[in-house]
Jmol script that loads the backbone (N, CA, C; Angstrom):
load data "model"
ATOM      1  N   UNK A   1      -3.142   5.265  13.539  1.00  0.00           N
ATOM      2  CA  UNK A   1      -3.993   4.100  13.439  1.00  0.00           C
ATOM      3  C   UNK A   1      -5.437   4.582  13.369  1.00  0.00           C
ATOM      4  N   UNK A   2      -6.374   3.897  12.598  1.00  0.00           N
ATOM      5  CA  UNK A   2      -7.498   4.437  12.286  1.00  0.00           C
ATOM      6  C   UNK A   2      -8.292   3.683  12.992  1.00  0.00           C
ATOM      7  N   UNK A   3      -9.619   3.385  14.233  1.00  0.00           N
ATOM      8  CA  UNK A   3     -10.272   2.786  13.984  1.00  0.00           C
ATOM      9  C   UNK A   3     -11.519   2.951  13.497  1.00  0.00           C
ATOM     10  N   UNK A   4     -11.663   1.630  12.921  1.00  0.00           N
ATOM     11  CA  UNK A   4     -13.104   1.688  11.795  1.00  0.00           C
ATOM     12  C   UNK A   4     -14.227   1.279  12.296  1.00  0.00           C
ATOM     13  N   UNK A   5     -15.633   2.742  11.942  1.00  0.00           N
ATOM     14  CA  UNK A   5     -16.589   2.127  12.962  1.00  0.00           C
ATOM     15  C   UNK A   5     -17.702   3.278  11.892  1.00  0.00           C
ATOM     16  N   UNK A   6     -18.594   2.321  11.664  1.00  0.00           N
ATOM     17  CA  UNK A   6     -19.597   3.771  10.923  1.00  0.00           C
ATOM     18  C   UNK A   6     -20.619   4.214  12.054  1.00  0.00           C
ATOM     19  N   UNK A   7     -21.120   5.046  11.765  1.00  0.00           N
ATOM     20  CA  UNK A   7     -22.262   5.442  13.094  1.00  0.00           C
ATOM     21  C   UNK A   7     -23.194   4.570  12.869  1.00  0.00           C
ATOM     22  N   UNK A   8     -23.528   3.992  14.239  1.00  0.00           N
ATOM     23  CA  UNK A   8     -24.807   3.453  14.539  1.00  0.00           C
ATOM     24  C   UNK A   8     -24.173   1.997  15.133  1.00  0.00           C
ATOM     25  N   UNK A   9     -23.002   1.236  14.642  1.00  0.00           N
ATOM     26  CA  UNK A   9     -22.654   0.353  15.248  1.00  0.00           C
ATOM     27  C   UNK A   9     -21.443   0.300  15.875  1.00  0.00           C
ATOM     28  N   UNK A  10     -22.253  -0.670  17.234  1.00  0.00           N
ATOM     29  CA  UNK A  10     -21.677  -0.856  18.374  1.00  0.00           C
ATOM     30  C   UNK A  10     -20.832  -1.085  18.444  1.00  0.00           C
ATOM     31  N   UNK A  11     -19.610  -0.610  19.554  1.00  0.00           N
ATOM     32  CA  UNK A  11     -18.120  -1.018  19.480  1.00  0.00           C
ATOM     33  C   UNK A  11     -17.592  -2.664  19.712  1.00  0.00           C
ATOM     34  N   UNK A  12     -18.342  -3.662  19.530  1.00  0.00           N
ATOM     35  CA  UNK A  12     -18.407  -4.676  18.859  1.00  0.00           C
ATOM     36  C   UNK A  12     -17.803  -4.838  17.955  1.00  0.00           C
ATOM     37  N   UNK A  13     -18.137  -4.202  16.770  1.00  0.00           N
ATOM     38  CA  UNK A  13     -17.687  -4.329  15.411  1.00  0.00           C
ATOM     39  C   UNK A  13     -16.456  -3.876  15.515  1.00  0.00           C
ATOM     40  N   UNK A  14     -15.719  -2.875  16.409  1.00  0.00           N
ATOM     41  CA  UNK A  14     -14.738  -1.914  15.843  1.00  0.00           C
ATOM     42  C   UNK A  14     -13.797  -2.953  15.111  1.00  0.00           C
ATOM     43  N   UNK A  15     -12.876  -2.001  14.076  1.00  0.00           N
ATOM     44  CA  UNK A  15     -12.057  -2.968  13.298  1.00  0.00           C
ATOM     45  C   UNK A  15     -10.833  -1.976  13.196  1.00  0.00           C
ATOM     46  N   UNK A  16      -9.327  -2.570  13.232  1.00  0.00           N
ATOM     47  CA  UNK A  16      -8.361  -1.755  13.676  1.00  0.00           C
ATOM     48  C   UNK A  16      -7.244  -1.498  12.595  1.00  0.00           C
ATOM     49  N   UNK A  17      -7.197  -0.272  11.890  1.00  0.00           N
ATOM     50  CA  UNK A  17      -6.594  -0.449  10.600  1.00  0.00           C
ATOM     51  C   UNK A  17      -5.286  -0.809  11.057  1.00  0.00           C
ATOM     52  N   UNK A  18      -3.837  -1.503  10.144  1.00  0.00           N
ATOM     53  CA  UNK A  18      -2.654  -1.323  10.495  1.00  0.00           C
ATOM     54  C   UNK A  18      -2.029  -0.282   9.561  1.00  0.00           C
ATOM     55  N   UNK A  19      -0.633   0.516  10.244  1.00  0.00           N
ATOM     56  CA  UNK A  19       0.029   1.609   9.290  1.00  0.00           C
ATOM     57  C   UNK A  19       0.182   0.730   7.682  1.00  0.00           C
ATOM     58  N   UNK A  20       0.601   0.062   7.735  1.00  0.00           N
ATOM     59  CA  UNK A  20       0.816  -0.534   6.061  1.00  0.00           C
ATOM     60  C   UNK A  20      -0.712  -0.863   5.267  1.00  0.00           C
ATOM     61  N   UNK A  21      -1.816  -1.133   6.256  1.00  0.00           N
ATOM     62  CA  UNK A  21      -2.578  -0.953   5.052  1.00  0.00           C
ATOM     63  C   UNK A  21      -3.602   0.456   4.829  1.00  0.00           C
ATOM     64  N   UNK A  22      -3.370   1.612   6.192  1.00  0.00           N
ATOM     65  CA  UNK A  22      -3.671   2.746   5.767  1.00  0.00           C
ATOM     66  C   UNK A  22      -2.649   3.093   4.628  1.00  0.00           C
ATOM     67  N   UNK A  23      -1.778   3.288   5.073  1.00  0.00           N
ATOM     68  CA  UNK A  23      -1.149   3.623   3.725  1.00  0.00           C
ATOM     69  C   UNK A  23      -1.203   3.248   2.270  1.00  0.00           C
ATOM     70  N   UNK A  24      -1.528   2.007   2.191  1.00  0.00           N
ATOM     71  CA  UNK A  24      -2.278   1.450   0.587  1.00  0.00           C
ATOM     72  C   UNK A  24      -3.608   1.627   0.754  1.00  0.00           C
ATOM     73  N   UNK A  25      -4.556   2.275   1.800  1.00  0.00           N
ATOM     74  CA  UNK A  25      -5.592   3.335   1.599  1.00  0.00           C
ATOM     75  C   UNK A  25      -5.081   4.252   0.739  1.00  0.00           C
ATOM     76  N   UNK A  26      -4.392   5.275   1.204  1.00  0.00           N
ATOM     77  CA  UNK A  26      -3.712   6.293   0.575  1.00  0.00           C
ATOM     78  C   UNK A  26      -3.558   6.375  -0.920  1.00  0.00           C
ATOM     79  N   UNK A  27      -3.483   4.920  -1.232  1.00  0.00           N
ATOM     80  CA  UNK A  27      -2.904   5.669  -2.641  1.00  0.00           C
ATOM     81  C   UNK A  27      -4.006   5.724  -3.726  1.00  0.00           C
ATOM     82  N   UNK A  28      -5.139   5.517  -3.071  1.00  0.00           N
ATOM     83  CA  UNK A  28      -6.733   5.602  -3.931  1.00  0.00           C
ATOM     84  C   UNK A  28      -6.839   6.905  -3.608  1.00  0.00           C
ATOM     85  N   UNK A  29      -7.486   8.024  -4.485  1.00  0.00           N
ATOM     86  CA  UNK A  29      -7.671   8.987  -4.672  1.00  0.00           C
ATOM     87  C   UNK A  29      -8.978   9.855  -4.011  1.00  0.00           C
ATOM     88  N   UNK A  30      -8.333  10.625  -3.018  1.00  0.00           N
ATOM     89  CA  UNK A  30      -8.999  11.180  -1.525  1.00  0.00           C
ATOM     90  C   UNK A  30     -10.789  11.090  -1.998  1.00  0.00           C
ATOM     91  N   UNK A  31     -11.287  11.611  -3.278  1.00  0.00           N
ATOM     92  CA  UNK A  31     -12.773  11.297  -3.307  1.00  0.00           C
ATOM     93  C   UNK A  31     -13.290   9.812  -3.058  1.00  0.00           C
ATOM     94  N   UNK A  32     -12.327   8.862  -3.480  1.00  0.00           N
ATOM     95  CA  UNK A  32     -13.373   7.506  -3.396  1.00  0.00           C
ATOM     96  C   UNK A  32     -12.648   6.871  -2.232  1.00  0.00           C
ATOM     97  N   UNK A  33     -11.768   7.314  -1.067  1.00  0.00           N
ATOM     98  CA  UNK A  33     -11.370   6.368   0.175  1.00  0.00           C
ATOM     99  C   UNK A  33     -12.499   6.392   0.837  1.00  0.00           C
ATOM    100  N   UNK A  34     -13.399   7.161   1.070  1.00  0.00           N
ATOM    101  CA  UNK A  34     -14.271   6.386   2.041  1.00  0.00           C
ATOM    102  C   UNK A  34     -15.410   5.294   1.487  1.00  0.00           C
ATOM    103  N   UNK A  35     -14.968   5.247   0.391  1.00  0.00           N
ATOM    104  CA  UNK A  35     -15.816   3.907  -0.052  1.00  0.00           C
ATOM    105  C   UNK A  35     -15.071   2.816   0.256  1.00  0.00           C
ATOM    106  N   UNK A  36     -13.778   2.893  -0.741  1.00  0.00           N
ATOM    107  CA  UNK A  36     -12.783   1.444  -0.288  1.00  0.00           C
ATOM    108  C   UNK A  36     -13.435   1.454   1.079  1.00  0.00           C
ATOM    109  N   UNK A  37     -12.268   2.095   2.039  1.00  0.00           N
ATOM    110  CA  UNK A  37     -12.850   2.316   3.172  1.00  0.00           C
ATOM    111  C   UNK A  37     -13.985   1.334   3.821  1.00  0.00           C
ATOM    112  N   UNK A  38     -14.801   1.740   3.495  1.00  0.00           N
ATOM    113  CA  UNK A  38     -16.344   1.171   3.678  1.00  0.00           C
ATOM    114  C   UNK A  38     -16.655  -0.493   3.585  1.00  0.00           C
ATOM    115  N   UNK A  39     -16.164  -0.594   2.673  1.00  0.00           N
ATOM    116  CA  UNK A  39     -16.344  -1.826   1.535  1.00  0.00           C
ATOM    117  C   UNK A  39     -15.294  -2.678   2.147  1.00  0.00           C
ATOM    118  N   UNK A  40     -14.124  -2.224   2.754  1.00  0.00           N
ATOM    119  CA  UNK A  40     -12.863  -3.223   3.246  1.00  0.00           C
ATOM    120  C   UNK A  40     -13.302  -3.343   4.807  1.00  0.00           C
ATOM    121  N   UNK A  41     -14.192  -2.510   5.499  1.00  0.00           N
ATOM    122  CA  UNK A  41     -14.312  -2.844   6.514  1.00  0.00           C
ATOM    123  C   UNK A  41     -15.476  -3.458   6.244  1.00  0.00           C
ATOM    124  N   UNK A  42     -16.441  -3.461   5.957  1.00  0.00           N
ATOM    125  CA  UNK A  42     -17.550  -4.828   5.590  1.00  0.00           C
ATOM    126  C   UNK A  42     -17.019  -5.945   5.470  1.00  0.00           C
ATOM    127  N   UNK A  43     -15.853  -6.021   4.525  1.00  0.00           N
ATOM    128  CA  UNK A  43     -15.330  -7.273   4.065  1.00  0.00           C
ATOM    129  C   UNK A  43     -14.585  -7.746   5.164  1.00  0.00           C
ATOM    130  N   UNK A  44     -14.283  -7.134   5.890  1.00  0.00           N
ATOM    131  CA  UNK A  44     -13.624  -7.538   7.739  1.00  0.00           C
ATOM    132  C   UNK A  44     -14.296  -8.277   8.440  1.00  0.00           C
ATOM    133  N   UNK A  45     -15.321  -7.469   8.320  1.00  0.00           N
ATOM    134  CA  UNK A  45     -16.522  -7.581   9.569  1.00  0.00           C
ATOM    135  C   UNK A  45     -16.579  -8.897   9.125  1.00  0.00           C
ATOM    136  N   UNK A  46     -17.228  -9.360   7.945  1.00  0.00           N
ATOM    137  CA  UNK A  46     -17.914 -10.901   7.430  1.00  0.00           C
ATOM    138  C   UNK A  46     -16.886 -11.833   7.844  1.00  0.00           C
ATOM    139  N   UNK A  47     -15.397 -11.536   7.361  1.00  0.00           N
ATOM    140  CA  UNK A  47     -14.557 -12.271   8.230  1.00  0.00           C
ATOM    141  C   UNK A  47     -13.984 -12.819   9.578  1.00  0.00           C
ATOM    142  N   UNK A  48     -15.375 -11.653  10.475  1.00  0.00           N
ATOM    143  CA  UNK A  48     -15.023 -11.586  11.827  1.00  0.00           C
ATOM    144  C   UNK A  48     -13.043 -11.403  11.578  1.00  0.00           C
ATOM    145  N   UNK A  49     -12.469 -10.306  10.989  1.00  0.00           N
ATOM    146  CA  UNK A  49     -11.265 -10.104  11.534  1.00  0.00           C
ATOM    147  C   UNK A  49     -11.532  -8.844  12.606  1.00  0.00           C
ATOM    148  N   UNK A  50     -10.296  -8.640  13.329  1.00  0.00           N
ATOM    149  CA  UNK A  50     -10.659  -7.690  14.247  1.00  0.00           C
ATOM    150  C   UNK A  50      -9.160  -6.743  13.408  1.00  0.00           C
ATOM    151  N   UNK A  51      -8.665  -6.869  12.670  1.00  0.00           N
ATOM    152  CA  UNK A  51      -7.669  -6.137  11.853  1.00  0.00           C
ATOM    153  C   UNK A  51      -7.786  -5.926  10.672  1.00  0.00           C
ATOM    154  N   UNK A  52      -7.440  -4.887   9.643  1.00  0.00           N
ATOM    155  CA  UNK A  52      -7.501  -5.129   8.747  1.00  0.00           C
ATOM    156  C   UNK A  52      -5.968  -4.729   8.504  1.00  0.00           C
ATOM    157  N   UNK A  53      -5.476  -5.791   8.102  1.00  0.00           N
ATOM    158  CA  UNK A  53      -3.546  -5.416   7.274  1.00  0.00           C
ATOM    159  C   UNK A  53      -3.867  -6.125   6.334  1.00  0.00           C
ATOM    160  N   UNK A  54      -2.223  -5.478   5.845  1.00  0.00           N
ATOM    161  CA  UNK A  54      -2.474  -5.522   3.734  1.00  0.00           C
ATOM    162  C   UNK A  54      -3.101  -7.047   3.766  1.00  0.00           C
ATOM    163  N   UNK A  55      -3.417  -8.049   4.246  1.00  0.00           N
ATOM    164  CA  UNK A  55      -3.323  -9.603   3.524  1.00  0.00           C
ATOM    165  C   UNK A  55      -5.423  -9.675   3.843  1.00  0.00           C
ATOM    166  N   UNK A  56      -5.744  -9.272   4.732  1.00  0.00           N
ATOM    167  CA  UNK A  56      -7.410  -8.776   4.528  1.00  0.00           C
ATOM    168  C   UNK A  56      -7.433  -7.546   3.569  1.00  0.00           C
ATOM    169  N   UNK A  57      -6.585  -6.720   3.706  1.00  0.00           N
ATOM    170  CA  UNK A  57      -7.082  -5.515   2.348  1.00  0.00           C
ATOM    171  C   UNK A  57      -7.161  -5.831   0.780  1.00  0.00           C
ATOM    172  N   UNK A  58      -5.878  -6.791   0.464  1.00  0.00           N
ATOM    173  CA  UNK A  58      -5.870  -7.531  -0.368  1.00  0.00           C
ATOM    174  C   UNK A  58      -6.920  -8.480  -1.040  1.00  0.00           C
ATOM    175  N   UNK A  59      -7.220  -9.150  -0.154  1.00  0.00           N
ATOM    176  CA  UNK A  59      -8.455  -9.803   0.061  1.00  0.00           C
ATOM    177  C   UNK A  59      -9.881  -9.770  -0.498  1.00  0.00           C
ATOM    178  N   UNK A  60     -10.169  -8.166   0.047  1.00  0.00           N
ATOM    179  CA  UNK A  60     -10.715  -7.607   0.242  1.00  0.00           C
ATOM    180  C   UNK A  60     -11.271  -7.022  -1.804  1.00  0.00           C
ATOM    181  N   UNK A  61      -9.787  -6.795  -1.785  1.00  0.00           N
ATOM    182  CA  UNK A  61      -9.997  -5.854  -3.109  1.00  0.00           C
ATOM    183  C   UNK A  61      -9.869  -7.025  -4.742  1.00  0.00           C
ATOM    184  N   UNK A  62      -9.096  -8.125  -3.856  1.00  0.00           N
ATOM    185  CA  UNK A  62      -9.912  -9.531  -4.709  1.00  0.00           C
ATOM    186  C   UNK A  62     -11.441  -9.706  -4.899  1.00  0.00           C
ATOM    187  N   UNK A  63     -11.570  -9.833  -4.026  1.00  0.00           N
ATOM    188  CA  UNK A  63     -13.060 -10.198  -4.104  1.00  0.00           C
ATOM    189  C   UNK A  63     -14.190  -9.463  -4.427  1.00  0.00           C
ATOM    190  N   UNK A  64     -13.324  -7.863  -4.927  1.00  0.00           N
ATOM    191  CA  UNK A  64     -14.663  -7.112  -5.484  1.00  0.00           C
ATOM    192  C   UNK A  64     -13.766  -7.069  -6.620  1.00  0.00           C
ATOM    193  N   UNK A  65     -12.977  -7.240  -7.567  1.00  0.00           N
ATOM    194  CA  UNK A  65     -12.607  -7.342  -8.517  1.00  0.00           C
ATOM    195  C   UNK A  65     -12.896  -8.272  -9.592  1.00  0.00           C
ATOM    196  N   UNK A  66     -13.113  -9.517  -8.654  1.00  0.00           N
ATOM    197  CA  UNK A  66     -13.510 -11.018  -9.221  1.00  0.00           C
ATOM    198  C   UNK A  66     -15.342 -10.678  -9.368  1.00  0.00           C
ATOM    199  N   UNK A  67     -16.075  -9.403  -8.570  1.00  0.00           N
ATOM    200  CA  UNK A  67     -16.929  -9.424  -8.394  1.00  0.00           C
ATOM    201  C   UNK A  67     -17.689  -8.726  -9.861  1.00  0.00           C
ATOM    202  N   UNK A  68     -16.909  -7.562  -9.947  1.00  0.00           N
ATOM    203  CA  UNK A  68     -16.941  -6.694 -11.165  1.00  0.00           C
ATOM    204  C   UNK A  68     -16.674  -7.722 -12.434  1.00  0.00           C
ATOM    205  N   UNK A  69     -15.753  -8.842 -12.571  1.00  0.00           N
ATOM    206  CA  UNK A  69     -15.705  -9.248 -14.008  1.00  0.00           C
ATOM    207  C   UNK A  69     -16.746 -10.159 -13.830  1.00  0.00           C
ATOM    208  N   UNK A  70     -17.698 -10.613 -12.904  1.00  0.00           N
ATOM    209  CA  UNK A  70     -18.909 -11.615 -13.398  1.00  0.00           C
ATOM    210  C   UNK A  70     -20.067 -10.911 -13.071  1.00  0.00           C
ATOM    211  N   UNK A  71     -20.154  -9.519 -13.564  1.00  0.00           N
ATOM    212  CA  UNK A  71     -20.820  -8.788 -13.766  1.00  0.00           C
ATOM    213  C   UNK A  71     -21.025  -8.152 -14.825  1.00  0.00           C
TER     214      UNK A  71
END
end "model"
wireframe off; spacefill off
backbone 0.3
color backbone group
């Protein structure tokens, strides 16, 4: 289990990966996970979830997808 926390903020924020959606971490290619990464725990945080499993990761990767085509 990973928890997600960048330096500088308080364990407040922490956010708690589950095994099923580290693992669909995994299958993005080891240079760009700590962006997903990054970007899915932001997208947590705004949700105030305190988890992120596949149905926030999902979510997550909607909403920068939808973000990229109205761009």
């Amino acid at each position: 289990m990973y928890l997600g926390r960048t330096v500088g903020e308080n364990m407040s924020k922490l956010v708690v990966w589950t095994v099923e959606a580290e693992s669909k971490l995994k299958e993005i290619p080891f240079w760009g996970r700590f962006l997903v990464r990054r970007e899915v725990e932001k997208f947590a945080r705004g949700i105030d979830a305190k988890e992120i499993n596949l149905e926030v990761y999902d979510l997550a990767n909607q909403k920068w997808l939808s973000s990229q085509k109205n761009s």
